[in-house]
C-alpha positions as MATLAB code, in Angstrom:
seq = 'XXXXXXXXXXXXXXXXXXXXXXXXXXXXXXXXXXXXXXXXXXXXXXXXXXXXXXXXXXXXXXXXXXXXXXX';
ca = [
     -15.072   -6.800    1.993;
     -18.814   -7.642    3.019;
     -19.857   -5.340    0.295;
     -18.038   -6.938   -2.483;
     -19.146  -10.076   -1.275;
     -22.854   -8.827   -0.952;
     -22.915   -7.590   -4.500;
     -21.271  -10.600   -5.745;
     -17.942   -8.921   -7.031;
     -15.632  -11.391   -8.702;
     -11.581  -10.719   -9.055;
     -10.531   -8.384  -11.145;
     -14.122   -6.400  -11.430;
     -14.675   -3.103  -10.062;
     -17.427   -2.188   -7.376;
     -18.423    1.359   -8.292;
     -18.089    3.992   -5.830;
     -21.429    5.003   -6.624;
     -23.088    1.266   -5.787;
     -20.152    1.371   -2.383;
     -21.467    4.872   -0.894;
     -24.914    3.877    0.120;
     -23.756    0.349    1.466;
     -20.989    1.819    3.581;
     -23.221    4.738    4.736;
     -26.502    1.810    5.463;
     -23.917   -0.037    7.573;
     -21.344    2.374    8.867;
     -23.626    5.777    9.685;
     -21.272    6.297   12.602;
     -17.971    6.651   10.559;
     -17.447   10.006    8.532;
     -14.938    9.065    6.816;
     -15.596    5.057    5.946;
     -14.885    4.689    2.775;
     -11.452    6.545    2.811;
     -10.395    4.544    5.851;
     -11.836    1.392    4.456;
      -9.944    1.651    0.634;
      -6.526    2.672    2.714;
      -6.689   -0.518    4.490;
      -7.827   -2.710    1.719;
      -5.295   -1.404   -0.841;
      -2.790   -2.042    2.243;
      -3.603   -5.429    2.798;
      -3.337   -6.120   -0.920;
      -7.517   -6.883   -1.537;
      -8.333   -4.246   -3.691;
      -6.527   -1.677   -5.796;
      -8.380    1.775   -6.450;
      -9.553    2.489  -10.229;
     -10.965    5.683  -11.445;
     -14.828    4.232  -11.112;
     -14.054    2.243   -7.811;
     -12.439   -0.078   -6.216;
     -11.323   -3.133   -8.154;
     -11.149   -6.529   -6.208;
      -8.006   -8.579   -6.408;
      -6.937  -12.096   -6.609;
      -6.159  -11.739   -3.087;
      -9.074   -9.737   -1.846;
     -11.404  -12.595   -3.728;
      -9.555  -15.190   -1.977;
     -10.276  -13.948    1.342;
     -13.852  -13.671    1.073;
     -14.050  -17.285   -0.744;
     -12.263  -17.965    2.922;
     -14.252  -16.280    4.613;
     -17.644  -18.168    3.156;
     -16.280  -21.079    3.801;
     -15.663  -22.428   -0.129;
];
């Protein structure tokens, strides 16, 4: 979620796996397999829903970071 709210993503716009790699692999070297983990449990909890070019943010997912910066 920090990445969509880093690059500014709005609901229903997609963050491009190729703009999601390098901010998952800056932030998460550790984790092999980040990004898979990371869109399983955001298309679980109903924040994003996977599109052919990335991940695109939902009502829901943009509601929780407004939350989550305090607006």
């Amino acid at each position: 979620m920090d990445a969509f709210n880093t690059m500014g993503v709005e609901a229903g716009d997609v963050l491009a796996y190729p703009d999601l790699y390098p901010y998952l692999q800056e932030h998460y070297p550790r984790y092999k397999d980040v990004q898979k983990e990371a869109e399983q449990h955001l298309a679980k909890e109903g924040f994003v829903n996977p599109a052919p070019e990335g991940l695109m943010l939902t009502q829901v997912g943009y509601k929780a970071i407004q939350a989550k910066n305090g607006e």
